[in-house]
C-alpha positions as CSV (number, residue, x, y, z in Angstrom):
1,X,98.4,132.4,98.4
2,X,96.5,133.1,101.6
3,X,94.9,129.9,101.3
4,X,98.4,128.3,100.7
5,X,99.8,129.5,103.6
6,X,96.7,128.5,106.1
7,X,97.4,125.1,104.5
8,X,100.8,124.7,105.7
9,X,100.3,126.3,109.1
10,X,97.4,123.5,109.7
11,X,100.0,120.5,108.4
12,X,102.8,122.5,110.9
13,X,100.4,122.3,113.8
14,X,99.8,119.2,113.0
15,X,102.9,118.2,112.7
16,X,104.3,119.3,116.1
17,X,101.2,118.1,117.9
18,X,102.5,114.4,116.1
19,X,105.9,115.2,117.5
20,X,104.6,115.9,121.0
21,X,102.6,112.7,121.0
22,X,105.9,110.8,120.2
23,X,107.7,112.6,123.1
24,X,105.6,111.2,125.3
25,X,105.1,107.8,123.9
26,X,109.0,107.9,124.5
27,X,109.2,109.3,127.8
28,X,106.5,106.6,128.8
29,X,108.5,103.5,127.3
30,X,111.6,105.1,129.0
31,X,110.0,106.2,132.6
32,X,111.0,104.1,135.5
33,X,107.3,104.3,137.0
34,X,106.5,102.1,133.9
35,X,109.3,99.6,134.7
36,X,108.2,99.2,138.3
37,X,104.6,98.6,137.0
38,X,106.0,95.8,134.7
39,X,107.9,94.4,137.6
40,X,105.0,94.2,140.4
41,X,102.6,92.9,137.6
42,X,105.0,90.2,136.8
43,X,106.4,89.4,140.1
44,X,102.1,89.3,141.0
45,X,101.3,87.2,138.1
46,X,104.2,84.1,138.2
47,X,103.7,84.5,141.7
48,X,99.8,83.5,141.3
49,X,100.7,80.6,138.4
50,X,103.2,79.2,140.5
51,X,101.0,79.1,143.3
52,X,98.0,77.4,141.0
53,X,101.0,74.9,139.9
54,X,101.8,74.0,143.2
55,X,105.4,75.1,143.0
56,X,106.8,75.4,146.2
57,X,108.3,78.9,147.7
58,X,106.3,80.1,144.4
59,X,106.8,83.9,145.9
60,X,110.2,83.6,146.4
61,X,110.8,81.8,142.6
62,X,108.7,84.4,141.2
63,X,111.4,86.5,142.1
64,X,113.7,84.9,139.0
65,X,111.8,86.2,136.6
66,X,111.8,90.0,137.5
67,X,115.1,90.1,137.6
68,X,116.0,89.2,134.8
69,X,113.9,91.8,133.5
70,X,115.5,94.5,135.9
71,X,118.9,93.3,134.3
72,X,117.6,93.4,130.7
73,X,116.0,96.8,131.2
74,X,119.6,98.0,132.7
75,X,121.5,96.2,129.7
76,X,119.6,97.7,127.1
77,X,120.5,101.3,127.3
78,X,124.3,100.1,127.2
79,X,123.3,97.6,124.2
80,X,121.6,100.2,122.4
81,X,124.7,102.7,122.7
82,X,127.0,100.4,121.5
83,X,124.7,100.0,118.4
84,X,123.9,103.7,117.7
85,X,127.6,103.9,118.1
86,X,127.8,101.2,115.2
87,X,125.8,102.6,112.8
88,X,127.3,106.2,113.0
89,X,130.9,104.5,112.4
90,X,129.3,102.7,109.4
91,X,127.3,105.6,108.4
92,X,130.4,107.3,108.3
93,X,131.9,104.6,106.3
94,X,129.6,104.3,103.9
95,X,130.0,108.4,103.0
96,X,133.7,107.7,102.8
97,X,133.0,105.3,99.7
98,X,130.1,107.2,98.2
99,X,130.8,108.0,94.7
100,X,131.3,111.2,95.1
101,X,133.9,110.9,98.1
102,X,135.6,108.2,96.6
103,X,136.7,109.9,93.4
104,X,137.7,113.1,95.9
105,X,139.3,111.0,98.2
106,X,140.9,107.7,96.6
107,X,141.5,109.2,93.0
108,X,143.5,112.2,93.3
């Protein structure tokens, strides 16, 4: 039993050491210091292959790019609430027509 139970505090602690890991893989992907390292890399970076291309203005041009990331970066979070907000409607849908809750709620 003792045994037992130094087993399952070892899998707990390793448990919430994965979950704090995952916390701050998320907290990275969503951090705004991470978004203005993407967008001085990239602005650096077309900047330099427009300039090996010959493009003309290539820093100004380089410009396109990064925004549309800035833009895509801001859309997202509204994109991705309109889908969490889908699935919980259909999620809810589909527990309406489970077996069990249809016979409660469609055969009475």
């Amino acid at each position: 039993m003792n045994q037992k139970l130094k087993e399952l505090k070892k899998r707990i602690e390793l448990i919430e050491l994965r979950n704090k890991k995952v916390e701050l893989d998320k907290e990275w992907e969503t951090s705004n210091f991470r978004k203005i390292i993407i967008v001085v890399v990239t602005y650096i970076a077309i900047g330099l292959y427009m300039d090996w291309m010959r493009v003309d203005n290539h820093w100004l041009n380089a410009i396109v790019p990064v925004v549309g990331f800035i833009f895509s970066t801001m859309t997202f979070n509204l994109v991705k609430d309109i889908w969490k907000n889908k699935k919980v409607e259909i999620s809810k849908m589909e527990g309406l027509f489970s077996r069990a809750n249809y016979k409660k709620n469609f055969l009475q």
